[in-house]
TITORBA-606919 format. One record per atom (N, C-alpha, C): x, y, z; chain; atom name; residue in three letters. Coordinates in Angstrom, 1 decimal, always signed. Each point is the difference from the previous one (the first is absolute). Layout:
BEGIN
ATOM     c1     c2     c3 mol atom type
ATOM      X      Y      Z   A   CA  ALA
...
This chain:
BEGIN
ATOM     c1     c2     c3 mol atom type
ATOM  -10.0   -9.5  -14.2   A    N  UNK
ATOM   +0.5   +1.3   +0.4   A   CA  UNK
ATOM   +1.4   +0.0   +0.5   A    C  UNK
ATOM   +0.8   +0.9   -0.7   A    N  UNK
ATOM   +0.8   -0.1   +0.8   A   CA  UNK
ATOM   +0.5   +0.4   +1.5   A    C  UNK
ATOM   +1.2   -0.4   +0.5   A    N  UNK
ATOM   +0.1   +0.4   +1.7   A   CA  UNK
ATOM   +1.1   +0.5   +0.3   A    C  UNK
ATOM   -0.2   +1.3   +0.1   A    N  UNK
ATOM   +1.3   +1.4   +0.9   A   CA  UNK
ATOM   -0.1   -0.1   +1.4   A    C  UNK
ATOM   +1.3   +0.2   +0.5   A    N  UNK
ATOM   +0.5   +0.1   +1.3   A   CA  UNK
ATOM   +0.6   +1.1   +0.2   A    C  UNK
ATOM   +0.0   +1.2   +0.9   A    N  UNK
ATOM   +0.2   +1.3   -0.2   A   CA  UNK
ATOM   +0.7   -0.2   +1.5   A    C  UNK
ATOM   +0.7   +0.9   -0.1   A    N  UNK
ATOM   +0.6   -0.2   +1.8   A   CA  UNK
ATOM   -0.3   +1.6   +0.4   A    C  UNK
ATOM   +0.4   +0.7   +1.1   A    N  UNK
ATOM   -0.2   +1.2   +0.3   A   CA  UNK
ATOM   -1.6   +0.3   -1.5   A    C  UNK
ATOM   -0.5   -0.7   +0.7   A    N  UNK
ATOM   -1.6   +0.6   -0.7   A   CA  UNK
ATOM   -0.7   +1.0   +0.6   A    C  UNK
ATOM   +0.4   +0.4   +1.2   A    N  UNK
ATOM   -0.9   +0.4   +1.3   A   CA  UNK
ATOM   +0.3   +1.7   -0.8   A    C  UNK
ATOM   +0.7   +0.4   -0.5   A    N  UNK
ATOM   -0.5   +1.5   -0.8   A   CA  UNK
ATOM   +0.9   +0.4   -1.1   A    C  UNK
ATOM   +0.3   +0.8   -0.3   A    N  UNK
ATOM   +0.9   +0.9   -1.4   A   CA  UNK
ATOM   -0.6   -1.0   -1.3   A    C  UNK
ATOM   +1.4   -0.2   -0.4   A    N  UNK
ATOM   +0.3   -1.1   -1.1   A   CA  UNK
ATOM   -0.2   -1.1   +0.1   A    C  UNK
ATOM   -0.4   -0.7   +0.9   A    N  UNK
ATOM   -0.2   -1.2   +0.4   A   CA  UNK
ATOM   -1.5   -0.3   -0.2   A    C  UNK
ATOM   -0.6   +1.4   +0.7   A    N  UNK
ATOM   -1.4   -0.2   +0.0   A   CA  UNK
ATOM   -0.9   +0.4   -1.7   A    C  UNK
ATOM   +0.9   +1.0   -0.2   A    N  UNK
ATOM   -0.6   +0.5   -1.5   A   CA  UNK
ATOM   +0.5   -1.7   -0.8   A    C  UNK
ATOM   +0.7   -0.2   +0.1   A    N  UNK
ATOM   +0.3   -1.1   -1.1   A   CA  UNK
ATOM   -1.0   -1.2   +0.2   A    C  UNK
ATOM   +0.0   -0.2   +1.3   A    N  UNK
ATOM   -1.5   -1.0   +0.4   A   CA  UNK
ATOM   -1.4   +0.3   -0.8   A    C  UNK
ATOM   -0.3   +1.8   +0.0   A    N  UNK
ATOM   -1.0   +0.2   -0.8   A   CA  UNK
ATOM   -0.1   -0.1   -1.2   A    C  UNK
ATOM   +1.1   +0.0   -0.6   A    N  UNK
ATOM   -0.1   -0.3   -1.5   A   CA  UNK
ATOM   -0.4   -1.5   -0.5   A    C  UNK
ATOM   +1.9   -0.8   +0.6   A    N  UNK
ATOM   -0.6   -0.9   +0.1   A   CA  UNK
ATOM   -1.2   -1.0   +0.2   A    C  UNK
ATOM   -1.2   +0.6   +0.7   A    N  UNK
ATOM   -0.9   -0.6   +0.3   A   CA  UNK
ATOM   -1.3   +0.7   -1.3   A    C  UNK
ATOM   +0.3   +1.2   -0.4   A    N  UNK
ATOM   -0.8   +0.4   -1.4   A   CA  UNK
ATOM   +0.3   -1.2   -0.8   A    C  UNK
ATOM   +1.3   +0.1   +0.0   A    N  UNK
ATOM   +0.1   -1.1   -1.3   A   CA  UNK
ATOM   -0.4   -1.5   +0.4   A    C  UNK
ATOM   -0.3   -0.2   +1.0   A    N  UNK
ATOM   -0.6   -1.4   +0.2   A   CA  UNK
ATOM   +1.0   -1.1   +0.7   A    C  UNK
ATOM   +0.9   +0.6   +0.3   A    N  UNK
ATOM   +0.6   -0.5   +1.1   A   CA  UNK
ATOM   -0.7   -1.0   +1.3   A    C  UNK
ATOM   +0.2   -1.1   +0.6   A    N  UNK
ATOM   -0.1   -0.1   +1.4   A   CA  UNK
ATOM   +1.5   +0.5   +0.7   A    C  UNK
ATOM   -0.3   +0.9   +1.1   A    N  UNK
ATOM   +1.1   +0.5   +0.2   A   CA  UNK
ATOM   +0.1   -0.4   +1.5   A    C  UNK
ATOM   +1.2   +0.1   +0.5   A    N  UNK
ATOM   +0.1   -0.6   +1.5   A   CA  UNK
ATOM   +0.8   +1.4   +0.6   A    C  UNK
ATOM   -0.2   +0.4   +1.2   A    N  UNK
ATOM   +0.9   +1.1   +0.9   A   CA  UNK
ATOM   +0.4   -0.1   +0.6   A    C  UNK
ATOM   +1.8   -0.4   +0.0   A    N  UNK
ATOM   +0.6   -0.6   +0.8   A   CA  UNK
ATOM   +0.2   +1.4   +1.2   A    C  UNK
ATOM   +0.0   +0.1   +0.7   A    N  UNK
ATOM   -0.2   +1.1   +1.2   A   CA  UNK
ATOM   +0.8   -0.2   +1.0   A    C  UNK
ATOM   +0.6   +1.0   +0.8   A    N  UNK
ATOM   +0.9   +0.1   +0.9   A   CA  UNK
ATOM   -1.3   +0.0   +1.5   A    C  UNK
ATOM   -0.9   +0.8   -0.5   A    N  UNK
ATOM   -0.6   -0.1   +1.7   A   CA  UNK
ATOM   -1.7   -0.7   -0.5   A    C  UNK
ATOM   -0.3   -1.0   -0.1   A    N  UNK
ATOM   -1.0   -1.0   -0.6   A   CA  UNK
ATOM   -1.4   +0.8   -0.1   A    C  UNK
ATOM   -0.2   +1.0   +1.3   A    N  UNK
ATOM   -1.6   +0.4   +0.6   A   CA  UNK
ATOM   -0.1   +1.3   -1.2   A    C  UNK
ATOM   +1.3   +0.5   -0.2   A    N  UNK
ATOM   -0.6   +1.0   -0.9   A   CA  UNK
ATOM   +0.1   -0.3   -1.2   A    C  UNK
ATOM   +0.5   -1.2   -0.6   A    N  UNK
ATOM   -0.1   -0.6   -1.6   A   CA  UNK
ATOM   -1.0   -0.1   -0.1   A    C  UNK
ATOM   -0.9   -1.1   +0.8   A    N  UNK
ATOM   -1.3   -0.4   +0.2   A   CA  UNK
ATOM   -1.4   +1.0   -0.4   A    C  UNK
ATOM   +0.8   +1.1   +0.9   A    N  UNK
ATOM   -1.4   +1.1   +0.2   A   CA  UNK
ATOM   +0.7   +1.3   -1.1   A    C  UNK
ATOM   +0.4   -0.5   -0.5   A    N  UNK
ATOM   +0.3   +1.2   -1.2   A   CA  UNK
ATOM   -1.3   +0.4   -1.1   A    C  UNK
ATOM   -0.5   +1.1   +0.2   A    N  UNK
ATOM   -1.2   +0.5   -0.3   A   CA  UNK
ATOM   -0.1   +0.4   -1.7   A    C  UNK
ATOM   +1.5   +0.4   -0.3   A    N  UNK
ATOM   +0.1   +0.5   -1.3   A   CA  UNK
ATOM   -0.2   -1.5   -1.2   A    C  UNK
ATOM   +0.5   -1.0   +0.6   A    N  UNK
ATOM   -0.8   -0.9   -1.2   A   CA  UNK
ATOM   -1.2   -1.1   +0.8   A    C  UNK
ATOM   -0.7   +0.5   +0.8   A    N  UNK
ATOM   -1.4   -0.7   +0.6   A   CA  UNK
ATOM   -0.9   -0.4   -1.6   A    C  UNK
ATOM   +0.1   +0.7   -0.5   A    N  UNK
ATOM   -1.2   -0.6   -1.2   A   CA  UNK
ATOM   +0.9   -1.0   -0.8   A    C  UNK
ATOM   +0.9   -0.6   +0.1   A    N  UNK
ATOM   +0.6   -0.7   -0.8   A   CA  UNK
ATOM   +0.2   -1.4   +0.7   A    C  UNK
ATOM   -0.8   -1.2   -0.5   A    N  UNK
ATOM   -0.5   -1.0   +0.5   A   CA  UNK
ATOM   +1.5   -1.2   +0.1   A    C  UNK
ATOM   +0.9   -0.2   -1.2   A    N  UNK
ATOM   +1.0   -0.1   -0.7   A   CA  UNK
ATOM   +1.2   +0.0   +0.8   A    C  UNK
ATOM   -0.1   +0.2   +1.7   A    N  UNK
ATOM   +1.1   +0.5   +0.3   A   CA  UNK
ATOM   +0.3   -0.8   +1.8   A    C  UNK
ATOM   +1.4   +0.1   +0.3   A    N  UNK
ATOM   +0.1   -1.3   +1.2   A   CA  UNK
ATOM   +1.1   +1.2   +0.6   A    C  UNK
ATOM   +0.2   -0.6   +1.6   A    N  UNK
ATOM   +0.9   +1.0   +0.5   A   CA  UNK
ATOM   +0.8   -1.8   +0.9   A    C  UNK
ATOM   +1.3   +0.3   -0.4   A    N  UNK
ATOM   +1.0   -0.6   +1.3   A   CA  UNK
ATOM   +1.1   +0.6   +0.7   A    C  UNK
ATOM   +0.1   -0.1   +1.0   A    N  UNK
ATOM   +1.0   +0.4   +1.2   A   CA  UNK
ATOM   +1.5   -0.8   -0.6   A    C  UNK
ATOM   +0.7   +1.7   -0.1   A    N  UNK
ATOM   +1.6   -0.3   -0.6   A   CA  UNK
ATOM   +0.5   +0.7   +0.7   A    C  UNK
ATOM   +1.2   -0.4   +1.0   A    N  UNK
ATOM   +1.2   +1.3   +0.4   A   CA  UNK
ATOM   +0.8   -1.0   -0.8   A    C  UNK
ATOM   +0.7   +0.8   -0.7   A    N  UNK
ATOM   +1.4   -0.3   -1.0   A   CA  UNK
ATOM   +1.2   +0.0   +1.0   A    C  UNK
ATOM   +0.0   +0.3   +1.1   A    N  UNK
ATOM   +0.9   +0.3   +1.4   A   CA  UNK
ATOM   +0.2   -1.6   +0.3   A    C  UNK
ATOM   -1.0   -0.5   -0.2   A    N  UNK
ATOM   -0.1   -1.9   +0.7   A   CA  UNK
ATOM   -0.4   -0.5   -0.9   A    C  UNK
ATOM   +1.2   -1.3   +0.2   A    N  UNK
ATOM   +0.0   -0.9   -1.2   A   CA  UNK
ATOM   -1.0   -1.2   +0.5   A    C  UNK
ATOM   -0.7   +0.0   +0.9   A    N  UNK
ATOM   -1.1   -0.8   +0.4   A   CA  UNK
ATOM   -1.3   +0.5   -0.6   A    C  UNK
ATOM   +0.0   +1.2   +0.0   A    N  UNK
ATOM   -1.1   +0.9   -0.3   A   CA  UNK
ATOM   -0.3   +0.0   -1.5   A    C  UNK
ATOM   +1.5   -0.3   -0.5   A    N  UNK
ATOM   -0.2   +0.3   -1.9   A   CA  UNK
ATOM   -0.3   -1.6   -0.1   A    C  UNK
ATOM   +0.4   -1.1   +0.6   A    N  UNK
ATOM   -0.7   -1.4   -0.6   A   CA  UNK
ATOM   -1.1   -0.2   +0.3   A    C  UNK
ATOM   -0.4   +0.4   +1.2   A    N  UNK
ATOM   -1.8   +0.0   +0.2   A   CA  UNK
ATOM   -0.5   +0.3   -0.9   A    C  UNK
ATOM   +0.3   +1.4   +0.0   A    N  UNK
ATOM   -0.8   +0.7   -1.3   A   CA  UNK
ATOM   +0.1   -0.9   -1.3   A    C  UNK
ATOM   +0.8   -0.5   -0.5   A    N  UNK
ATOM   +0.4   -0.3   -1.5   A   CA  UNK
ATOM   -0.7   -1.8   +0.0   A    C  UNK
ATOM   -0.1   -0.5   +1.4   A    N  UNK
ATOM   -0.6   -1.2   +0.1   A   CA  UNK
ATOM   -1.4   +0.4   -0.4   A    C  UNK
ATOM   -0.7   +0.7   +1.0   A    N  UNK
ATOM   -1.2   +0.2   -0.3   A   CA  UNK
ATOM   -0.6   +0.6   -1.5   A    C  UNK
ATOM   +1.0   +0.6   -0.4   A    N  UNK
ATOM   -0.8   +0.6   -1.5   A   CA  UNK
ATOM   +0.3   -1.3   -1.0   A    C  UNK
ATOM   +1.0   -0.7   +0.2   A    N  UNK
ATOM   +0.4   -1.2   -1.2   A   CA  UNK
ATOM   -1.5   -1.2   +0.5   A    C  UNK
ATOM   +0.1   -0.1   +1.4   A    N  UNK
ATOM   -1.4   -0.4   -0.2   A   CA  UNK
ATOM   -1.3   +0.1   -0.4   A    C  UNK
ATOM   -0.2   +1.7   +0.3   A    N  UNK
ATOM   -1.3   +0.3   -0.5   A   CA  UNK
ATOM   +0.1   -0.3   -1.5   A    C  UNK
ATOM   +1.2   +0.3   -0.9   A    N  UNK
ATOM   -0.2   +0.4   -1.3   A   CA  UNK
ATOM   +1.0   -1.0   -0.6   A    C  UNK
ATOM   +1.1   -0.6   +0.5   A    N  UNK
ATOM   +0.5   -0.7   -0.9   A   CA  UNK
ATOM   +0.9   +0.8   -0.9   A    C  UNK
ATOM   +0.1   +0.4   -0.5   A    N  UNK
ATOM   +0.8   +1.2   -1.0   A   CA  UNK
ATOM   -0.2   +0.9   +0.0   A    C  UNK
ATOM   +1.3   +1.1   +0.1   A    N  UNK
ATOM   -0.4   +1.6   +0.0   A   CA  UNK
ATOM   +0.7   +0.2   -1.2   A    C  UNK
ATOM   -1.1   +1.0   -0.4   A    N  UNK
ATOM   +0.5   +0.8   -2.0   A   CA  UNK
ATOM   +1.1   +1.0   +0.3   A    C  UNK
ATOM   -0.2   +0.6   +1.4   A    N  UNK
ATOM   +0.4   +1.5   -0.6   A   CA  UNK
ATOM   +0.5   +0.2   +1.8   A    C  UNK
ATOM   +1.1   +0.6   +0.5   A    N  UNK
ATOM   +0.9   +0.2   +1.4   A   CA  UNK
ATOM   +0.3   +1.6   -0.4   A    C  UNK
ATOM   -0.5   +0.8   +0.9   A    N  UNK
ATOM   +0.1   +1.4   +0.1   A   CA  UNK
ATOM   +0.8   +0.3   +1.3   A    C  UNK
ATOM   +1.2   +0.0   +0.2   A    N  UNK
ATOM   +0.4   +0.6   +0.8   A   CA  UNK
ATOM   +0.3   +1.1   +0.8   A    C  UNK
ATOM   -0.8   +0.9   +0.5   A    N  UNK
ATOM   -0.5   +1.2   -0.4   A   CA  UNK
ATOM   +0.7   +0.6   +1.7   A    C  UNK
ATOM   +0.1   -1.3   +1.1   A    N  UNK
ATOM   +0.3   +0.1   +1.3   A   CA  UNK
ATOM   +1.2   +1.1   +0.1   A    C  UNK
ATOM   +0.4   +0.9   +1.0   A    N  UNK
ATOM   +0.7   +1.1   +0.1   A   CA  UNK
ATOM   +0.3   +0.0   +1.4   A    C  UNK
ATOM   +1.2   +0.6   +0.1   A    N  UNK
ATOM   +0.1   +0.7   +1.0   A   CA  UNK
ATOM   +0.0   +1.2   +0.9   A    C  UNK
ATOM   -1.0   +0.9   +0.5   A    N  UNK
ATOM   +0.1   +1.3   +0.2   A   CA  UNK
ATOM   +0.3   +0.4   +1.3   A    C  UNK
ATOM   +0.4   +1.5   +0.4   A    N  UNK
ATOM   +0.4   +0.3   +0.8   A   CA  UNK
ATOM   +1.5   +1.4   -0.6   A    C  UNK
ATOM   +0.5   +0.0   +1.4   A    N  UNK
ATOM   +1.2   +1.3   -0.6   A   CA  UNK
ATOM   +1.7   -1.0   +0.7   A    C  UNK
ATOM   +0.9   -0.1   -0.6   A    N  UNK
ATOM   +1.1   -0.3   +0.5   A   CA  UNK
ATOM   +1.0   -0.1   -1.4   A    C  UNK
ATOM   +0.6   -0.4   +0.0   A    N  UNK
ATOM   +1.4   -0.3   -1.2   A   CA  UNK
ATOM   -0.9   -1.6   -0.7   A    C  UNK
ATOM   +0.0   -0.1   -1.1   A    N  UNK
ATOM   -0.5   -1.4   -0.5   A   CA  UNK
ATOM   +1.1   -0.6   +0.0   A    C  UNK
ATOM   +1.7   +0.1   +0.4   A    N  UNK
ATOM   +1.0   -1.0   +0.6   A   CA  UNK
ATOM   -0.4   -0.6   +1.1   A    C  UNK
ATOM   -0.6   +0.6   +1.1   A    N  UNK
ATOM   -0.4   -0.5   +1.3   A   CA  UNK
ATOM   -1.0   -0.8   +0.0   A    C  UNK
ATOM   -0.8   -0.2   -0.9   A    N  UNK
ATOM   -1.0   -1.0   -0.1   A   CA  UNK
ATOM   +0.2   -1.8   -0.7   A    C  UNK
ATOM   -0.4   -0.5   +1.1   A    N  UNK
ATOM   +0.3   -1.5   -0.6   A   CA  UNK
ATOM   -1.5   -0.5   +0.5   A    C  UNK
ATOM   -0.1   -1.6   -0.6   A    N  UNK
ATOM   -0.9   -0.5   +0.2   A   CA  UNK
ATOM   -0.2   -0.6   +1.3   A    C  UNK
ATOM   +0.7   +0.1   +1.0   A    N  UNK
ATOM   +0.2   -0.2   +1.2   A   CA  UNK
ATOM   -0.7   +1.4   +1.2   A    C  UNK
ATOM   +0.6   +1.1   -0.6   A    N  UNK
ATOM   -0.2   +1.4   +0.4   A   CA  UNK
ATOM   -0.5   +0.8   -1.1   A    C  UNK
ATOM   -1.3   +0.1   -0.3   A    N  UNK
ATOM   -1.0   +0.8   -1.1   A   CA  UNK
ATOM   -0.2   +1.4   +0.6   A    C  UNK
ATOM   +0.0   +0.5   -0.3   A    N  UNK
ATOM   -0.3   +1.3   +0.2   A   CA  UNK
ATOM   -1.8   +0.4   +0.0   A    C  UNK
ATOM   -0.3   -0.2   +1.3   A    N  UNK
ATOM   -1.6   +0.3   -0.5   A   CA  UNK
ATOM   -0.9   +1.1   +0.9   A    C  UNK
């Protein structure tokens, strides 16, 4: 089977795209900003197929953890969904990866 890695999985596009992907037979992983609610996300509970890891894209500690642990679990990933966003209200000049707007 193949293996997707979705970032900002936790809802919109991120999360619809997890559900497809996982129709089509995906193993899918959710990379997640706040871990408790990737985990307990209700809308794909019946989909057995599916892993959640703790990602802030903010910390560059945070993105090797993550990328250690999934090359471990799996060894190769098919498919990198970058789906991670920034939301909130300000000028998108003002925002850096230092100062995210959240």
């Amino acid at each position: 089977m193949p293996i997707a890695v979705i970032t900002g999985a936790e809802r919109g596009l991120g999360l619809e795209t997890a559900r497809l992907l996982l129709d089509r037979g995906y193993v899918v992983e959710l990379a997640v900003h706040d871990h408790d609610e990737g985990r307990n996300m209700g809308e794909l509970s019946a989909y057995e197929r599916k892993g959640c890891v703790p990602l802030d894209l903010t910390d560059d500690r945070s993105i090797a953890t993550a990328f250690a642990a999934l090359g471990a679990r799996y060894g190769v990933l098919d498919v990198l969904i970058n789906n991670a966003g920034v939301t909130g209200t300000g000028s998108a000049v003002e925002v850096t990866r230092e100062r995210p707007s959240r």
